[in-house]
One Martini backbone bead per residue (centre of mass of N, CA, C, O) as a GRO file, in nm:
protein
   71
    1UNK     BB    1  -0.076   4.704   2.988
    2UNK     BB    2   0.263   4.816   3.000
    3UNK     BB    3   0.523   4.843   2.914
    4UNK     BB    4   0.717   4.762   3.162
    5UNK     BB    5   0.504   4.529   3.254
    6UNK     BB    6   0.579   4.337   2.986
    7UNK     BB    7   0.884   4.353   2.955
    8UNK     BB    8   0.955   4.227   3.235
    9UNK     BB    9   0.825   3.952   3.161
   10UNK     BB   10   0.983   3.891   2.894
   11UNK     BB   11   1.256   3.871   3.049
   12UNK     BB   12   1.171   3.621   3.203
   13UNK     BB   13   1.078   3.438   2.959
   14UNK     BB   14   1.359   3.448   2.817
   15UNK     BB   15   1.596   3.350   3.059
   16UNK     BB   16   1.806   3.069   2.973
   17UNK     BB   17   2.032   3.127   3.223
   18UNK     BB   18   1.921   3.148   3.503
   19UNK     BB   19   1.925   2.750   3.550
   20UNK     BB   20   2.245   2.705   3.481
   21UNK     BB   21   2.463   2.471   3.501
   22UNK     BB   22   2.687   2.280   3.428
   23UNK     BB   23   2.591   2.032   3.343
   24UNK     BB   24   2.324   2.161   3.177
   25UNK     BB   25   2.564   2.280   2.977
   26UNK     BB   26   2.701   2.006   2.873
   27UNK     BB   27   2.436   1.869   2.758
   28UNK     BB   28   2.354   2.125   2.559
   29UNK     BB   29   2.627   2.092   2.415
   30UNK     BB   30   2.590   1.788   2.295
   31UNK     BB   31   2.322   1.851   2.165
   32UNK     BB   32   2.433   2.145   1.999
   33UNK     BB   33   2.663   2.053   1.810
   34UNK     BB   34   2.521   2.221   1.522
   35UNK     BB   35   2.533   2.451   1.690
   36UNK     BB   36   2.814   2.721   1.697
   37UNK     BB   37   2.743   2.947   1.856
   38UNK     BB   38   2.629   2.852   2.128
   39UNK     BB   39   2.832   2.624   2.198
   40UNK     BB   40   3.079   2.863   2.201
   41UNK     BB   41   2.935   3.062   2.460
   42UNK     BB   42   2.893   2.798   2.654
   43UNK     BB   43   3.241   2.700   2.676
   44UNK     BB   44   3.341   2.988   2.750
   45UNK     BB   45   3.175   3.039   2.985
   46UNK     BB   46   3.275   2.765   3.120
   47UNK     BB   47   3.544   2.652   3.019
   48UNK     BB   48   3.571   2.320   2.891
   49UNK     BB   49   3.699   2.035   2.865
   50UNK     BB   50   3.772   1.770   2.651
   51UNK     BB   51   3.712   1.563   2.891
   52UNK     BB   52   3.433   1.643   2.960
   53UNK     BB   53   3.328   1.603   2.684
   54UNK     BB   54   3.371   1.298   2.651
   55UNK     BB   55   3.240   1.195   2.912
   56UNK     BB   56   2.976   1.319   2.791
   57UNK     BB   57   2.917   1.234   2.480
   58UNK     BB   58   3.143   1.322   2.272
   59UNK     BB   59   3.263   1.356   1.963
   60UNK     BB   60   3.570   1.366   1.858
   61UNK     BB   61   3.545   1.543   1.632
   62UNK     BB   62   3.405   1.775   1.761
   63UNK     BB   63   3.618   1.831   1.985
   64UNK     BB   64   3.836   1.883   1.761
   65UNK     BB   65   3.687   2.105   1.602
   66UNK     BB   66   3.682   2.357   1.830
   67UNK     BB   67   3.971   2.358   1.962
   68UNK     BB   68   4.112   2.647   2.105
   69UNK     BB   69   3.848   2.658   2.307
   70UNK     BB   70   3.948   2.443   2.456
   71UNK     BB   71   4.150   2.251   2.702
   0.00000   0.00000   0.00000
């Protein structure tokens, strides 16, 4: 296999946010809230308000802490 088309497939297998929606980047940002630079990439890339991450199942103080980040 070619260097080009090896690269090619491997971009395709790392790419995890080909069919990333907003709700299951909504559950992604609750369940990795102990990872905070992904956390805060995939916040800023959506926009997230305070109130939508609270109604999502996130902990108060955890969205507290984001501070400035969210809405």
């Amino acid at each position: 296999m070619g260097k080009a088309k090896r690269r090619s497939l491997n971009q395709g297998i790392n790419n995890k946010f080909q069919y990333m929606t907003r709700e299951s980047a909504l559950d992604s940002v609750i369940k990795n809230m102990d990872n905070k630079n992904d956390v805060i990439d995939t916040i800023t890339l959506f926009g997230f308000s305070a109130e939508e991450m609270l109604e999502a199942g996130a902990e108060y103080e955890d969205v507290m802490a984001l501070g400035g980040l969210i809405n």
